[in-house]
PyMOL CGO cylinders between C-alpha atoms (Angstrom):
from pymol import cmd
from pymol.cgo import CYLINDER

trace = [
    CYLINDER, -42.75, 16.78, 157.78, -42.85, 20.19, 156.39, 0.3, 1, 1, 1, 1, 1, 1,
    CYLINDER, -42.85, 20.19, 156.39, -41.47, 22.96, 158.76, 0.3, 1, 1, 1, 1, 1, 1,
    CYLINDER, -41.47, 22.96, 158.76, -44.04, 25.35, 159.36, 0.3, 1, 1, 1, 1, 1, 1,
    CYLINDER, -44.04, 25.35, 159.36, -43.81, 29.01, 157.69, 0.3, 1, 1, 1, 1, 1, 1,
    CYLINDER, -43.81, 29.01, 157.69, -41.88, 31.83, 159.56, 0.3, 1, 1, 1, 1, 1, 1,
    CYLINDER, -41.88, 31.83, 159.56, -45.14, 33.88, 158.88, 0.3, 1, 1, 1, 1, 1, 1,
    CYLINDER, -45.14, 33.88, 158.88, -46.81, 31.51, 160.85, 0.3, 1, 1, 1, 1, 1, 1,
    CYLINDER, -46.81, 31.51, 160.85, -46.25, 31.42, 164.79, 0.3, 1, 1, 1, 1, 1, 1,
    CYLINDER, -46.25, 31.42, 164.79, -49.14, 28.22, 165.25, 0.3, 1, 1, 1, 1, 1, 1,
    CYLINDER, -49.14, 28.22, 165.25, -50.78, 25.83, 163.10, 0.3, 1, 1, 1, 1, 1, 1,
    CYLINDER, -50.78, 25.83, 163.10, -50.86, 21.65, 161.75, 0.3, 1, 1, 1, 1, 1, 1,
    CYLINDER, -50.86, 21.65, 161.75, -50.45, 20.14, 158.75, 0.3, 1, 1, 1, 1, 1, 1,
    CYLINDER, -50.45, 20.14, 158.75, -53.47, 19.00, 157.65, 0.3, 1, 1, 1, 1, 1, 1,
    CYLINDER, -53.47, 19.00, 157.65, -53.49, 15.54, 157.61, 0.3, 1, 1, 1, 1, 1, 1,
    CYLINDER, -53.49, 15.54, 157.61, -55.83, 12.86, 156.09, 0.3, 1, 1, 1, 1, 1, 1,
    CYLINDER, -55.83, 12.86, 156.09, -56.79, 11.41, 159.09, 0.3, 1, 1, 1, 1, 1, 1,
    CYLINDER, -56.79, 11.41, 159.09, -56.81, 14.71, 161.73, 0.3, 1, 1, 1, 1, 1, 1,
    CYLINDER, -56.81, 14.71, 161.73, -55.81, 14.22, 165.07, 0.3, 1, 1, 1, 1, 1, 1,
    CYLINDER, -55.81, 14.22, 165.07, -58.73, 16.25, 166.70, 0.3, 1, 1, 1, 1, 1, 1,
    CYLINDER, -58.73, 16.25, 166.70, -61.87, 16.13, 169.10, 0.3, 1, 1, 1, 1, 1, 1,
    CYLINDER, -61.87, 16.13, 169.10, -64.69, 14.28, 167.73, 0.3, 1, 1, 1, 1, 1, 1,
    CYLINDER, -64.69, 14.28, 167.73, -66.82, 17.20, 168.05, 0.3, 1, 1, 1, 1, 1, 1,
    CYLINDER, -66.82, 17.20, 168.05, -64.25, 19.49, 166.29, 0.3, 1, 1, 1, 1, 1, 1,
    CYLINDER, -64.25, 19.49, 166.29, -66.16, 18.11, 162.51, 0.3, 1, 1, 1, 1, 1, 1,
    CYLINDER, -66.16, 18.11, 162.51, -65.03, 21.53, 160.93, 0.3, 1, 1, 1, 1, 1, 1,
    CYLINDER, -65.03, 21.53, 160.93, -61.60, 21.34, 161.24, 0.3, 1, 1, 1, 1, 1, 1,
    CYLINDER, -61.60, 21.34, 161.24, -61.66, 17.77, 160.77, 0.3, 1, 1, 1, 1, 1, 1,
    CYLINDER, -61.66, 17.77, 160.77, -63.60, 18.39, 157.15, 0.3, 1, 1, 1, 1, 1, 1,
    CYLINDER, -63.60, 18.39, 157.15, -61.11, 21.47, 156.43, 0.3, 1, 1, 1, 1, 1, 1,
    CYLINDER, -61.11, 21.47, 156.43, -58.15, 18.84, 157.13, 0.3, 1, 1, 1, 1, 1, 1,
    CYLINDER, -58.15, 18.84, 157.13, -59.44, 16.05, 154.93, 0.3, 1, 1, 1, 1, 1, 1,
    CYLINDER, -59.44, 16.05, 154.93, -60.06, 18.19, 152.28, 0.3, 1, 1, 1, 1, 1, 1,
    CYLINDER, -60.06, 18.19, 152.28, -56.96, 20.35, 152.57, 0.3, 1, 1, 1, 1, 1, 1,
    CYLINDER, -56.96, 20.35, 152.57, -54.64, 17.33, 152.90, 0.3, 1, 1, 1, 1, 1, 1,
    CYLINDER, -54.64, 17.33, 152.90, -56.25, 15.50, 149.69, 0.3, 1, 1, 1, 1, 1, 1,
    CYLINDER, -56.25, 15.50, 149.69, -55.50, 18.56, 147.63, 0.3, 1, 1, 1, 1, 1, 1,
    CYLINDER, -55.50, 18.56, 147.63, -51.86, 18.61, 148.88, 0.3, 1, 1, 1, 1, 1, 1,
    CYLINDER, -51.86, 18.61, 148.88, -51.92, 14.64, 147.95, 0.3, 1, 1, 1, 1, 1, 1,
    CYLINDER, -51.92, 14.64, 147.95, -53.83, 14.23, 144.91, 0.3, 1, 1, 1, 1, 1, 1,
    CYLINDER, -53.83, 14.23, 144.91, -52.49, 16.22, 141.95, 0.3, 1, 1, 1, 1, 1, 1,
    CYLINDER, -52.49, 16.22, 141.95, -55.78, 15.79, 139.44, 0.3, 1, 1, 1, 1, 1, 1,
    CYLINDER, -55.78, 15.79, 139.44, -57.69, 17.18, 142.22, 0.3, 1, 1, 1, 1, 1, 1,
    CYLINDER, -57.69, 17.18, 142.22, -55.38, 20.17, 143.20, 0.3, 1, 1, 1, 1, 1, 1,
    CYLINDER, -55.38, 20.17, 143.20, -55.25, 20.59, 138.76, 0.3, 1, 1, 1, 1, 1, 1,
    CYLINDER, -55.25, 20.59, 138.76, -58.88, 20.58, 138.42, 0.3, 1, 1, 1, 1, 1, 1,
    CYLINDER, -58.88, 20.58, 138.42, -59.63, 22.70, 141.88, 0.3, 1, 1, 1, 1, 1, 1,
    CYLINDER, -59.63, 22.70, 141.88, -57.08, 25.35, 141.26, 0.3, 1, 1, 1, 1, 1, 1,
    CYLINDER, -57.08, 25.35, 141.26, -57.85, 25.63, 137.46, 0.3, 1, 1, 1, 1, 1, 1,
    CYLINDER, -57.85, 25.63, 137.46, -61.67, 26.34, 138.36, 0.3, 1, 1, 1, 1, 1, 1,
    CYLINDER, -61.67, 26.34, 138.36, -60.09, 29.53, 139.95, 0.3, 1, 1, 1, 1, 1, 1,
    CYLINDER, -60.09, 29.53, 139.95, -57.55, 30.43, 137.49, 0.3, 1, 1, 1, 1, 1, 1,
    CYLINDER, -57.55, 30.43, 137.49, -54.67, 28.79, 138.77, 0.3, 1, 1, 1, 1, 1, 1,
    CYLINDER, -54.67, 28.79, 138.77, -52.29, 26.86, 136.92, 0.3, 1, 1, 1, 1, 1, 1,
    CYLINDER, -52.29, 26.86, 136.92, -50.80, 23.96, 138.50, 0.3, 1, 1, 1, 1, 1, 1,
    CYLINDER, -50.80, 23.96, 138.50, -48.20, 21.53, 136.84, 0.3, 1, 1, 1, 1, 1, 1,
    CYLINDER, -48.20, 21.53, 136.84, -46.66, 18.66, 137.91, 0.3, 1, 1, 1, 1, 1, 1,
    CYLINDER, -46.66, 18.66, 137.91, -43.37, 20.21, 139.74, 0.3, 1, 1, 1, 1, 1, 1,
    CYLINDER, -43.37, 20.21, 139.74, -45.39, 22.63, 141.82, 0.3, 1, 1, 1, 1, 1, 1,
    CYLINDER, -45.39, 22.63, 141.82, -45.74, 21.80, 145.60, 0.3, 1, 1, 1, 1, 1, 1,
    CYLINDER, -45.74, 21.80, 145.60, -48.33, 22.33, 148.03, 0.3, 1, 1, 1, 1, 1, 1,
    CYLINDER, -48.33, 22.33, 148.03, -48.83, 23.24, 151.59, 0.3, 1, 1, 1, 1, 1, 1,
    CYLINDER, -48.83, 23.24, 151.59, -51.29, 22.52, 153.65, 0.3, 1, 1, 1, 1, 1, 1,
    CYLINDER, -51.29, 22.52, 153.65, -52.10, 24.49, 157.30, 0.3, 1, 1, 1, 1, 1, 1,
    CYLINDER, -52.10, 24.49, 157.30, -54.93, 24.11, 159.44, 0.3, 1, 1, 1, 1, 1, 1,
    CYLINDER, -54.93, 24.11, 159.44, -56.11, 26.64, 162.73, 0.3, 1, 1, 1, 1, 1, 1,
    CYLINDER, -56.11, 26.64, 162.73, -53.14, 28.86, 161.64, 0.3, 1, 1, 1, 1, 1, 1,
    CYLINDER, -53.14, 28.86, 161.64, -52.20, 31.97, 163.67, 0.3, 1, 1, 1, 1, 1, 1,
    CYLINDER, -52.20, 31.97, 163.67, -50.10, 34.64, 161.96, 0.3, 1, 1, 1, 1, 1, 1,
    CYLINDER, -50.10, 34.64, 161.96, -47.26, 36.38, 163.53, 0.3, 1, 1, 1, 1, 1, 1,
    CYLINDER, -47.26, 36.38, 163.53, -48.16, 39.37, 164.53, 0.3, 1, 1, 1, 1, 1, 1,
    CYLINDER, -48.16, 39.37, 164.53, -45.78, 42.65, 165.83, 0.3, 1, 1, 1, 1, 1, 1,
    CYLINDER, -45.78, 42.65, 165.83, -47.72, 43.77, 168.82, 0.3, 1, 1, 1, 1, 1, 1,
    CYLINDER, -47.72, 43.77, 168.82, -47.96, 40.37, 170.58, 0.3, 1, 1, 1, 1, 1, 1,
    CYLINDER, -47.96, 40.37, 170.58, -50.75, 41.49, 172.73, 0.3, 1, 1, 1, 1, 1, 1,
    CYLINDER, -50.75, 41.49, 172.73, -52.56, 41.21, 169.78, 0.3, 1, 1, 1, 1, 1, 1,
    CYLINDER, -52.56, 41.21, 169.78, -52.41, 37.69, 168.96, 0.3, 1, 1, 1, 1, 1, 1,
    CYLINDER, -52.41, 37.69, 168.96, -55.89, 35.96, 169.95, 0.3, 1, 1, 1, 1, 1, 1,
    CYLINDER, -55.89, 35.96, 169.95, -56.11, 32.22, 169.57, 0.3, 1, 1, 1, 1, 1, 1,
    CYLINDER, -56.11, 32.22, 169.57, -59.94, 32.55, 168.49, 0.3, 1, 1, 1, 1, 1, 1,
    CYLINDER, -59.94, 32.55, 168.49, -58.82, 34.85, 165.29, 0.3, 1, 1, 1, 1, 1, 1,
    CYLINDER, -58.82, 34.85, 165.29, -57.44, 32.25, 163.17, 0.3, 1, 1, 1, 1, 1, 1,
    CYLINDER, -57.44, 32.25, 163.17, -58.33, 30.87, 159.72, 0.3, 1, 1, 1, 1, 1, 1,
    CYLINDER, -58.33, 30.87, 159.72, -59.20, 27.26, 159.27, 0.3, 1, 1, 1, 1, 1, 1,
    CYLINDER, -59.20, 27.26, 159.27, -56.62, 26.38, 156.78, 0.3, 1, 1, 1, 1, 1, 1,
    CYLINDER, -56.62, 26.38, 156.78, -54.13, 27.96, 155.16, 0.3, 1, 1, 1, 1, 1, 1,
    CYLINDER, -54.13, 27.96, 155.16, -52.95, 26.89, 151.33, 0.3, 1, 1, 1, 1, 1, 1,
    CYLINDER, -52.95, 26.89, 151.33, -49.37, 27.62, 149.76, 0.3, 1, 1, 1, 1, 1, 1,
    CYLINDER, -49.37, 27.62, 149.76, -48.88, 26.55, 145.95, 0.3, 1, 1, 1, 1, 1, 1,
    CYLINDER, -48.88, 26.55, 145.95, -45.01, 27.00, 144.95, 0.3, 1, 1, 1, 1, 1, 1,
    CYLINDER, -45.01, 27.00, 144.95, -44.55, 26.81, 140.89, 0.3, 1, 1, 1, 1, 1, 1,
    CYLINDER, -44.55, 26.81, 140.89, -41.16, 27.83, 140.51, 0.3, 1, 1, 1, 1, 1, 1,
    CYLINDER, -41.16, 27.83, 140.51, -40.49, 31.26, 141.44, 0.3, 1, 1, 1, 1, 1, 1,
    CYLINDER, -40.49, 31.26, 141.44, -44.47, 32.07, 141.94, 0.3, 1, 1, 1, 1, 1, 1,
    CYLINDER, -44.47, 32.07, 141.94, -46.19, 31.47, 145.39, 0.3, 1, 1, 1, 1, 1, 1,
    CYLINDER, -46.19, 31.47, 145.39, -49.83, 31.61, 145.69, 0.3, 1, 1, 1, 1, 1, 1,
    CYLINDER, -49.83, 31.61, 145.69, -51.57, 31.41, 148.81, 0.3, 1, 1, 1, 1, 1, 1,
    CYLINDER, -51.57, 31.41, 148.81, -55.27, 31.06, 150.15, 0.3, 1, 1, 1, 1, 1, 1,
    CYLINDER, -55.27, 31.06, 150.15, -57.17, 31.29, 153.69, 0.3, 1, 1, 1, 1, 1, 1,
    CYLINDER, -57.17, 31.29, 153.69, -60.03, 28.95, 154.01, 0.3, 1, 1, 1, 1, 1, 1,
    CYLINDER, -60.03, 28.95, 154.01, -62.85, 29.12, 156.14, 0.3, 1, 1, 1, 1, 1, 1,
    CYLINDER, -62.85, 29.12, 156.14, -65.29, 26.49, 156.22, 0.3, 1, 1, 1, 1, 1, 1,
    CYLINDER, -65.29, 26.49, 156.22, -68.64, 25.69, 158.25, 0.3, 1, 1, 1, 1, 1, 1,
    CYLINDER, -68.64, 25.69, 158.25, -69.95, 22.28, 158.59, 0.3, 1, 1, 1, 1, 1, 1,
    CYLINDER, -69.95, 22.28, 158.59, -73.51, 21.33, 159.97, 0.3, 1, 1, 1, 1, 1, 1,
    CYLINDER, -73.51, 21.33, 159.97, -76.44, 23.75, 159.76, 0.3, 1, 1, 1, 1, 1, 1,
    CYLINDER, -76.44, 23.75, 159.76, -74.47, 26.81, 158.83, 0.3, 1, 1, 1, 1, 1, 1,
    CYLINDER, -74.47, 26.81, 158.83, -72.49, 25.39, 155.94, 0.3, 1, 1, 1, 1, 1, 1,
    CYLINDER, -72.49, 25.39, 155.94, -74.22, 22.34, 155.35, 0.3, 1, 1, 1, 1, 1, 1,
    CYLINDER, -74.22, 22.34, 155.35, -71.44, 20.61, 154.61, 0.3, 1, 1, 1, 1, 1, 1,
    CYLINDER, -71.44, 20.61, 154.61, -72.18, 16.82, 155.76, 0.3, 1, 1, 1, 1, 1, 1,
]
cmd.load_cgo(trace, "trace")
């Protein structure tokens, strides 16, 4: 398992099959889809390229779920003020990352 980032002070992998509540279907959808782009490279190629990014066969990619940054003043830190996934692409010396938020249901429409 990939050690989460020191940037990072909570958050999952996202997984293929999530490990949550039934009724939590938007971080469930955010896993699935997060964790296929870390495990299928034609669709983190094709993805990534819609947006500019190159992505060839040595790169690696990390996927993060309900992450929660580090923060200095610690009174700060609020659970409910957290992105629903967090992407890392490494390609040599370049790192490229991405916050996703997602809504499923009426909102987002996302089925």
């Amino acid at each position: 398992m990939t050690k989460r980032p020191d940037f990072l002070v909570g958050g999952e992998p996202a997984r293929l099959i999530p490990i949550t509540a039934d009724s939590a279907r938007e971080q469930k959808s955010v896993s699935v889809l997060l964790a296929g782009l870390r495990s299928v490279l034609e669709l983190r190629q094709s993805l990534m390229k819609s947006i500019g990014v190159r992505v060839g066969t040595s790169a690696s990619m990390e996927a993060w779920t309900e992450v929660v940054f580090e923060n200095e003043d610690k009174k700060a830190i609020k659970q409910k003020d957290r992105p629903d996934g967090l992407l890392i692409l490494r390609t040599g010396r370049r790192e490229w990352r991405a916050l996703i938020e997602a809504k499923v249901g009426v909102n987002g429409h996302l089925f």
